[in-house]
N, C-alpha and C positions, 0 to 999 in steps of 0.2 A: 608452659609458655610456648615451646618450638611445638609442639603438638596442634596448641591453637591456630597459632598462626598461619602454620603450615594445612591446615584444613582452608583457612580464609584463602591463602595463595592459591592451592588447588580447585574451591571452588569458583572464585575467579576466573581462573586459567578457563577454566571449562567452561566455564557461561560465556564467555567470550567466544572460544573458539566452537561451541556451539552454536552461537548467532551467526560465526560465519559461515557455518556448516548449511545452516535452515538455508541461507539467502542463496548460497552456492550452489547448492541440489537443489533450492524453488529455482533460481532462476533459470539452470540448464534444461530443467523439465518443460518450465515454459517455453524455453526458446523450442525445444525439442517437439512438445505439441503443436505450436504456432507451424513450424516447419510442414508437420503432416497437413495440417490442415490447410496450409497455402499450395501445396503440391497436389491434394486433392479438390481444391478448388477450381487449379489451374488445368486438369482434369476433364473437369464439368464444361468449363468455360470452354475449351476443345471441342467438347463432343456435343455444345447448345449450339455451335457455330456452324457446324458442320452436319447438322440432321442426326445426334444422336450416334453418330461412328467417325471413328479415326480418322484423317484428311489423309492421303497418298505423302509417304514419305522418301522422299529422297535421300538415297545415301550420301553422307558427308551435307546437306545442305537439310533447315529448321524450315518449316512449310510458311508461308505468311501469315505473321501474326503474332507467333511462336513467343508465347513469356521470355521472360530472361532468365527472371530471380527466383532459384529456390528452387526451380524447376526447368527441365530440357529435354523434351520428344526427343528420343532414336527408336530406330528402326523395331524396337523390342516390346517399345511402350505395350500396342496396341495388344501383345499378346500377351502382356505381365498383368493388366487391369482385367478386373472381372466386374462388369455392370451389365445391366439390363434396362433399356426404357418402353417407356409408358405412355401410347398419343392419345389425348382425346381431344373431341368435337366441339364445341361452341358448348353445350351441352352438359359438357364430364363426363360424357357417355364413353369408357374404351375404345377405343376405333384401330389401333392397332395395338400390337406389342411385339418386343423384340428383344428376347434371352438366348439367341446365339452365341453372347462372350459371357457366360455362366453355366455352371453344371448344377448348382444349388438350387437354384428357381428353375420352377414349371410356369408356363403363360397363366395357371389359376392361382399361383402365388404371387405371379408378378400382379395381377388384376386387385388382388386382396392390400397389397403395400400400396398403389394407386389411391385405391380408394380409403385407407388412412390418411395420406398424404392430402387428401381432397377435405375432408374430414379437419383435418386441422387448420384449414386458412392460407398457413404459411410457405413462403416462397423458397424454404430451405430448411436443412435442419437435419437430425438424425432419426430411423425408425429401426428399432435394434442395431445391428452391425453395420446397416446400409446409410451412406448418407447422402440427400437427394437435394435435388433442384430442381424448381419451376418454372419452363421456359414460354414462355407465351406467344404464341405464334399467329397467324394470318386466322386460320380459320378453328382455333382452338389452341391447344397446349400441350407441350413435353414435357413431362419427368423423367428424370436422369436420375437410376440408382447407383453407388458407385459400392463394390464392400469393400470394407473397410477393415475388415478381421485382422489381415496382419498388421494395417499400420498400427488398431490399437494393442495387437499381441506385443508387437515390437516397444511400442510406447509403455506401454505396462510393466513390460521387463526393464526396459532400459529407467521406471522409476525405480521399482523393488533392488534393482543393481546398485544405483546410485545412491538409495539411502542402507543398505547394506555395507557398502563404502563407507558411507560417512559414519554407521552407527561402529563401524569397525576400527575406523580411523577415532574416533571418541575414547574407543574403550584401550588402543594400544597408547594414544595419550596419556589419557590418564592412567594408565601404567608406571607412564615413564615420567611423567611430573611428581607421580607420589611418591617415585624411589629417589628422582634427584631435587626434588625440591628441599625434603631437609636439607642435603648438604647448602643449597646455595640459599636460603636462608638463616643457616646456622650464624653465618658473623655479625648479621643486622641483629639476628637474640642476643648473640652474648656482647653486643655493644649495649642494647636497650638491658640489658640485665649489668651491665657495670655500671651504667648513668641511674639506673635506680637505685642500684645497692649504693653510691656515693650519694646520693641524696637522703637515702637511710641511713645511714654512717652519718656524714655529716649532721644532718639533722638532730642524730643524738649526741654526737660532740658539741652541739652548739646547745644542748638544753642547760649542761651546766656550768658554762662561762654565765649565761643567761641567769640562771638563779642564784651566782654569783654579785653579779654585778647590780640584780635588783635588791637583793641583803644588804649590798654596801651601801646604794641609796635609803635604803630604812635606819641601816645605822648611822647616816649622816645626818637623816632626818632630826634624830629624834637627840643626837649631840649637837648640832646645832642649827636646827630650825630649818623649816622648808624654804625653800628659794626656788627661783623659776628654773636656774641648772637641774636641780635634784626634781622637780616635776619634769622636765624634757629629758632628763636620763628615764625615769619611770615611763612614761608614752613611749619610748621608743623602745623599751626592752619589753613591755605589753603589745607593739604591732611586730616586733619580731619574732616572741614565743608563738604569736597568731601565725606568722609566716611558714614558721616549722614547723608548726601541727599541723597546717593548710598541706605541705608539702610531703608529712609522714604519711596524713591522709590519702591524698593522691597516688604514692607510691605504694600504697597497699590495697587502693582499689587496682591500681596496675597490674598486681601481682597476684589479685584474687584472694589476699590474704585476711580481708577484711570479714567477721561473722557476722551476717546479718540474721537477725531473730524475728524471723516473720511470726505476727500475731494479728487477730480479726480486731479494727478496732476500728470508731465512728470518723472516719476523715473528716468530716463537715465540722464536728468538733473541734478536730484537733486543729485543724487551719484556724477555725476563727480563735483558739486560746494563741495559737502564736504569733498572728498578725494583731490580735486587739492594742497590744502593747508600742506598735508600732504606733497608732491612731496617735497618740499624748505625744510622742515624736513630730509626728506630719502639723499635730495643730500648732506646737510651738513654732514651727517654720511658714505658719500661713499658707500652709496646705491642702486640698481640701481631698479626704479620707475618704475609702467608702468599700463598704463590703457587701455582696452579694453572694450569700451561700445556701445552697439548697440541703435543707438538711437530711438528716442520717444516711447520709450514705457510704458506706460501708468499704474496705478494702483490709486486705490480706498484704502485710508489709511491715518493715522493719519502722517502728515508731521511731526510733533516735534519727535515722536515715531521712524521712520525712521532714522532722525537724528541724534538721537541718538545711532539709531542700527550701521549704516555704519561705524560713528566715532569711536564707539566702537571697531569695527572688522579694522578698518586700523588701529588707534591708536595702539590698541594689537597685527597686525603685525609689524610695524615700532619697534617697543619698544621689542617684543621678535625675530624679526631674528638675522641673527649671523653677524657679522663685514662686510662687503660688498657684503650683502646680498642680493639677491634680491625679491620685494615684489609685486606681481600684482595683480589687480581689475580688477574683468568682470561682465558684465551684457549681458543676452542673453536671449530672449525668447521661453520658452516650453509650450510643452501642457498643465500642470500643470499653468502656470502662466509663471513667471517673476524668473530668476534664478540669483542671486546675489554671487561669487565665491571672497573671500580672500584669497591668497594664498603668502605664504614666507618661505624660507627656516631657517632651523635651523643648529646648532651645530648639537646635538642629542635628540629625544625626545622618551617618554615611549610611543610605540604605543600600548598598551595592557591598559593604562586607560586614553583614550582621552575624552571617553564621563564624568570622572571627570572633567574634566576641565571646565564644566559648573555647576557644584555643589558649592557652595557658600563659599567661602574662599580658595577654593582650588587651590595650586600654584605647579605646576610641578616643580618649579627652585625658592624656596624661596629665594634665597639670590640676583637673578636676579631679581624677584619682589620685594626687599628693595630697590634696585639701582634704578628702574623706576619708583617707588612708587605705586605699584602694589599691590590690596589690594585682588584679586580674584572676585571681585563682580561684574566685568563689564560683564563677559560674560554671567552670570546670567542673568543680568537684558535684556543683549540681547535675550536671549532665550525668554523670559517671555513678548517681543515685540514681537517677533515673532510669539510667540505662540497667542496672543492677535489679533494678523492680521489673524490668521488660517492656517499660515503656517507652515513650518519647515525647524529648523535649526542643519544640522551634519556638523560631523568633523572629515578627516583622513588624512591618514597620508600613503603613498604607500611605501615610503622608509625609512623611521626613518629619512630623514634631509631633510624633508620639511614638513608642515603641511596645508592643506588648511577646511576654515570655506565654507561650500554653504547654502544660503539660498534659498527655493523656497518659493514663499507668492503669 
């Protein structure tokens, strides 16, 4: 049980702290690209304004015009940046070039990048390392290469860093969750391990006041004659024994102590032999019945387990629809599996906390559950088979006065 748990804590812990890892390392990388790219842009725009070269800078004093954000011309700019441009004529014909602030380009390399750039349309963009601009001018047009090598060397590293960080900061994490999360989950086990063992306890101290007390009512019966006391002792020592089994049950799927005996057998079968029975029920109440099962279709599962699941879920439709209501069962095959659908309508129901209704003791319509003898505990235990098979079991509700249970398994 702490082994369980303590796996669900730790992966938790970690899916967690790994979504905030993703957004935290996406987000500084963006901010980090966005940066080079505005400072490189801010660049171009420089050197479109100016014919392609650096305006005269003044010490201590920004030349007119000067960006603000992200970026700030000194006296160094001009000789940190490595570009080369590109003039041509009404035309596109080359007419000038100029790779004096680069060592990597020759004037036939810089004519070859031109004429990609011409080639593609566009007014901006990247051609390998270099990233360019097209300036349009009086009697033809400028391209502005700018390289760009270290910002994306630096941009690169500074990714491979940051997720290096994170995947390091991941792994010493979960380190240290694995070795102190048992302790700090240990008191929430052995609390949820003493509330179960006292309901296993208890539960068996109460089987035989119970078999007690329903012997006495047989031997009153039959000394002197049935009365409506000696039936209302019987009813309620019958939804009590139900109570305790309901609860021994629950406490040993908790515990995992439960053997379930998977075997191949016709589900489409087996549902309609356990809901038929229901049909003679639903009619006497002016109901109206109906079942849709597609047949043989097949599953790998504990036959008692199922059994109890379906009964469960028709029983809990039959018992909460409304006065000539009506209640139908389907069975259908998905890709998933095997789809098992309960559906009946209601009066009125809270569709804003349906997934309570599998929570244990919890009754949407407590005075309707005294009438049926409704203790909350069945849909639980239905979950907890289901969950057991690997499936899953929801439940909505489209208009407030119908409700339907689906199972996929």
């Amino acid at each position: 049980m702490i082994k369980k748990l303590q796996r669900k804590f730790v992966m938790i812990t970690m899916a967690s702290l790994t979504l905030v890892m993703v957004l935290l390392v996406g987000t500084m990388n963006i901010i980090n690209f966005y940066q080079m790219e505005h400072r490189i842009s801010e660049i171009i725009k420089i050197l479109s304004e100016n014919e392609g070269r650096f305006p005269k800078f003044d010490k201590g004093k920004l030349p007119k015009g000067e960006p603000h954000f992200g970026f700030q011309m000194n006296e160094e700019t001009q000789f940190e940046m490595r570009y080369f441009v590109v003039k041509l004529d009404e035309n596109n014909i080359v007419s000038e070039i100029d790779t004096g602030h680069i060592a990597a380009i020759t004037s036939t390399d810089a004519k070859k990048y031109a004429q990609k750039v011409i080639k593609t349309n566009k007014n901006s963009g990247y051609t390998g390392i270099y990233k360019y601009a097209v300036v349009e001018q009086l009697n033809g047009s400028m391209i502005i290469f700018i390289d760009n090598r270290n910002q994306l060397q630096t941009t690169s590293l500074f990714l491979l860093i940051s997720i290096g960080v994170a995947l390091s900061t991941l792994l010493l994490v979960f380190i240290l969750v694995s070795i102190f999360s048992k302790r700090a989950i240990k008191p929430i086990v052995i609390s949820m391990e003493k509330q179960k063992q006292f309901i296993t306890d208890a539960g068996h101290e109460i089987k035989t006041p119970l078999a007690i007390i329903s012997a006495n009512a047989d031997v009153l019966e039959l000394t002197g004659g049935g009365n409506e006391w000696i039936s209302s002792i019987r009813n309620q020592t019958t939804r009590l024994d139900k109570l305790v089994k309901n609860l021994l049950t629950l406490s040993k799927m908790d515990e995992g102590n439960i053997e379930l005996v998977y075997t191949d057998f016709d589900l489409s079968e087996a549902v309609y032999e356990i809901a038929r029975p229901f049909e003679t029920i639903a009619e006497t109440q002016n109901k109206i019945f109906s079942m849709d099962i597609q047949p043989d279709l097949k599953l790998n599962g504990d036959v008692d387990g199922i059994h109890q699941l379906v009964s469960t879920l028709v029983d809990n439709a039959i018992k909460y629809s409304n006065e000539e209501g009506i209640i139908k069962i389907s069975v259908t095959s998905t890709k998933k599996g095997s789809k098992l659908e309960v559906y009946n309508t209601v009066d009125n129901i809270d569709t804003e906390n349906l997934d309570k209704l599998f929570d244990r003791f919890y009754r949407a319509d407590s005075s309707r559950a005294r009438e049926t003898g409704g203790y909350g505990i069945g849909l639980s235990i239905a979950k907890s088979i289901v969950e057991a098979h690997h499936g899953k079991l929801t439940v909505k509700s489209d208009d407030g006065k119908s409700i339907c249970f689906t199972v996929v398994i």
